[in-house]
N, C-alpha and C positions, 0 to 999 in steps of 0.2 A: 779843742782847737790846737792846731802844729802849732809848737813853738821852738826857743834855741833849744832848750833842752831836750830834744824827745831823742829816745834812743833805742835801740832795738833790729827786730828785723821789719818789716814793708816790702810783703810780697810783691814784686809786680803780676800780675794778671792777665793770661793770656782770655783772649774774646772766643767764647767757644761759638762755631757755627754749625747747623745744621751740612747737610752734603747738595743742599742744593743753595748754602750760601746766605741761607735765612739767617735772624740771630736764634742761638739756643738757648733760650733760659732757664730750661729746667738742668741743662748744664752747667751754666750760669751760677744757680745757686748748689750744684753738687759741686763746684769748684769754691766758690767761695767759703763753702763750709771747710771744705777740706784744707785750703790755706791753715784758716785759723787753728782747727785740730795738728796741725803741723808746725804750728807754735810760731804763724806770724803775730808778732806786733801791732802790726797796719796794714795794709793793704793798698797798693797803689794802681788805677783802671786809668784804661786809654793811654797807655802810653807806647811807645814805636815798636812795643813788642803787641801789644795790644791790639794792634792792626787799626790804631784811632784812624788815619788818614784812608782808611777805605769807609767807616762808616757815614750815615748821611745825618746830619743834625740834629735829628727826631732819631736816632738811633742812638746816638752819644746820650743823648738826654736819658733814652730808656733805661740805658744799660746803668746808666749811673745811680738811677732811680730804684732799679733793681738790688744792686749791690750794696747800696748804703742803706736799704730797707731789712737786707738780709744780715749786715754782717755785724757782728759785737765789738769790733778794733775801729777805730781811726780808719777813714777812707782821704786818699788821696787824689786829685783826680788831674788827669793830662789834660789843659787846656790849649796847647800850644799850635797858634794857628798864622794864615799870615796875614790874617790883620788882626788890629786889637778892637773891634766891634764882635765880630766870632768871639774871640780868646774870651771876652768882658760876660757876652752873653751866656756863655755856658760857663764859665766861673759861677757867677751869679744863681743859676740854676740848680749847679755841682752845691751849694752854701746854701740853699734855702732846701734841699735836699738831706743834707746835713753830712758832706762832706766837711773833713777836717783842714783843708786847705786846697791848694792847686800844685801844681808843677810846670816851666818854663822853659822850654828849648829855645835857644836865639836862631832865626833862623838863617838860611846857607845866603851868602854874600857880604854877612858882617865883617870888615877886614882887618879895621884900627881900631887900638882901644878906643877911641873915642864912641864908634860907632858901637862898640860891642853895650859900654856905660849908659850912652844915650838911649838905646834900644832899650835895655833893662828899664831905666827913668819911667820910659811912657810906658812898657807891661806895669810898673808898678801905679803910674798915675789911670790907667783904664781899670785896674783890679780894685782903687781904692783900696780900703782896710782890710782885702782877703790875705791870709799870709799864705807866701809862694814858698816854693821849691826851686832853685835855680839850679838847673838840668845843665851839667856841664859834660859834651859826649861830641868829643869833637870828630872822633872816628865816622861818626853818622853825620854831623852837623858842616863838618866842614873848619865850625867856627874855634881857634885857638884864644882861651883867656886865660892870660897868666895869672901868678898869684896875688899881683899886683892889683887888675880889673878886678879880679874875687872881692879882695878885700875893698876896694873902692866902689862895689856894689852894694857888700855887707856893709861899708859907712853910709851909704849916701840913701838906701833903699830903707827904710826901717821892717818893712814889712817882707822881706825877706831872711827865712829864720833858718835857712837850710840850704846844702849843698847836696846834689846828687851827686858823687865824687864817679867819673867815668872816663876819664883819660885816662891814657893807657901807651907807655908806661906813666905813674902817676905819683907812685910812692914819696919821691921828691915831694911832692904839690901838697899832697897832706903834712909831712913834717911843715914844712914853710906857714902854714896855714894856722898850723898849732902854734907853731913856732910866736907868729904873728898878735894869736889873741893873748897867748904867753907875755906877751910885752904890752896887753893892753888894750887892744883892738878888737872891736865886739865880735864874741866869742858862739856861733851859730852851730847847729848839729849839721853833722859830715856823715854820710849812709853812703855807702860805696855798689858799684854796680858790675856789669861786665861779669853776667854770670856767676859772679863769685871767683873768681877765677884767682885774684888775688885776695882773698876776704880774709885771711890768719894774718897777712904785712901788711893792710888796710888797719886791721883794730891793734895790730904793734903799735903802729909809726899815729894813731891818735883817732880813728874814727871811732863812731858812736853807733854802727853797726851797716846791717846790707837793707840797700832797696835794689832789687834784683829777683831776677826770676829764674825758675830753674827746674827740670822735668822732677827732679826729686828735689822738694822746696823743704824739706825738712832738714836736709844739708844746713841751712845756713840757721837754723836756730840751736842744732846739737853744736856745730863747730863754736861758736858766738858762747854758749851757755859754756861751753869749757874752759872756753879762753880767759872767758870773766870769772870763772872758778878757779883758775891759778893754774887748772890742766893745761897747759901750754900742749905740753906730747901728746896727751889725749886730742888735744884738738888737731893736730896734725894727725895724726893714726887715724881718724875721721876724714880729713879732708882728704885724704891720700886712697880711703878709698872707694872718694866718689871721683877723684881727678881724672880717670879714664872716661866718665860721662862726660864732667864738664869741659875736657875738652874736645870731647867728639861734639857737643853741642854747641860751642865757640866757632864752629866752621861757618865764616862769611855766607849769608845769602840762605845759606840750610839750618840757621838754628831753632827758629822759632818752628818751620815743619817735625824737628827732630825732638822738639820740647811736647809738642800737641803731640806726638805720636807717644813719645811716655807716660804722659796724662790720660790718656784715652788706655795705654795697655794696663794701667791700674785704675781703672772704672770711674776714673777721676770727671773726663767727660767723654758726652758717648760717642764724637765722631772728630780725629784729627784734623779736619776741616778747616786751609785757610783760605781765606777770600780771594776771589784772583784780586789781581794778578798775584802769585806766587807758587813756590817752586814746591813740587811734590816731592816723596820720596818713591827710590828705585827700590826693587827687591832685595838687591844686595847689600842698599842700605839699610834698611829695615834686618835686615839678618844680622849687622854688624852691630845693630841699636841692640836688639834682645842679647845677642852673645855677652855686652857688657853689662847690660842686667843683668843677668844672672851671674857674671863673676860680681858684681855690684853686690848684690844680694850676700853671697857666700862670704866677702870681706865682713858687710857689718855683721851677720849672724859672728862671728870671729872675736869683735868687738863687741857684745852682748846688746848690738840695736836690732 
């Protein structure tokens, strides 16, 4: 079961489809395996990379069923919906399945703290005793909570044992945060996202590792496993050189096309396939994807990965 303590990495998971849109499952579970052999921690399904808000509720249910029947780590599972009869129902399903928790996005119009706390209040009174993930990603969400709501969440919510740290800049917002259990204040695991993008100043300034998805997901358990080894430069000398992937794949609108297509060019799954609506790649994108793979490749060969 998630709790404050869990630490590590928690792959997020992209939803492989067939090319006419179906779900894939037998990619499904050549993806899930390979997560784990790539040194996730956990494993996190459905969520906004996961393409949840294109599947239909009997879909959500299968895939979850799939995945948590397949995999040997901690599944966590994206409930976030816009009501809390949805959210409650597939929680529920996600936990008798034997997911290890949920995960929470507030969704777009919440303005005032008030409304942001309230919100949170009743996902926690409709989940009951499931413990959540509070999905903080205001980039996508819209919604801004300061360190103040965090913390007034993590008091007031018990069953909230985690942050998905995804503001961006954010670095501030975890010191403060540590800062805060530092003097006292119940002290919840902080997994950082956004590709990884900042993952070596995320586990500086106090997190507890990545939930983040990424076309080469083995990134974030080499960087992570050096950091915690004292390799500080090691780990930098790694992230430095996957940095040309991760931010070719950071591109608004085109990341998750550009993540399925590196998964699919390492037999990860068998077709880049995402659901419309969404944006394909050009030729020239696709050329520019492989050229950094293979300088990709030549750095860590360099590095002895």
């Amino acid at each position: 079961m998630l709790d404050e303590t869990t630490k590590g990495v928690f792959t997020i998971a992209a939803t492989p489809f067939l090319p006419d849109g179906a779900l894939d499952f037998d990619s499904i579970d050549r993806l899930t395996d390979a997560y784990i052999e790539k040194g996730a921690n956990g494993l996190t399904i459905l969520g906004m990379m996961g393409e949840a808000g294109k599947l239909t509720a009997a879909e959500s249910v299968a895939v979850v069923q799939r995945v948590v029947s397949r995999s040997t780590v901690p599944v966590v599972v994206g409930v976030s919906a816009p009501g809390f009869a949805a959210m409650s129902e597939l929680a529920t399903k996600a936990m008798e399945a034997g997911a290890a928790g949920v995960m929470v996005a507030p969704p777009m119009g919440l303005k005032t703290d008030a409304q942001i706390v309230g919100y949170f209040h009743n996902a926690a009174d409709a989940l009951g005793p499931i413990p959540f993930v509070l999905q903080d990603f205001p980039l996508a969400t819209g919604v801004q909570m300061s360190p103040s709501v965090v913390l007034q969440i993590v008091e007031e919510c018990p069953t909230c044992v985690m942050l998905k740290h995804e503001d961006w800049p954010g670095l501030e917002k975890i010191t403060t945060l540590r800062g805060a259990s530092d003097s006292g204040a119940r002290r919840i695991s902080i997994l950082c996202g956004n590709g990884g993008m900042y993952l070596l100043e995320e586990m500086m300034r106090g997190a507890d590792g990545a939930m983040t998805g990424f076309g080469y997901p083995e990134m974030m358990r080499q960087v992570v496993d050096a950091y915690l080894a004292g390799e500080v430069e090691r780990a930098r000398d790694i992230f430095d050189a996957y940095m040309p992937m991760i931010r070719y794949e950071a591109q608004p609108g085109m990341g998750l096309a550009i993540r399925k297509h590196s998964l699919a060019q390492q037999g990860i799954i068998a077709h880049p396939t995402l659901r419309k609506p969404g944006a394909g790649l050009s030729a020239q994108a696709i050329g520019e994807i492989d050229a950094l793979a293979t300088r990709q490749k030549r750095r860590l060969a360099d590095l002895g990965l």
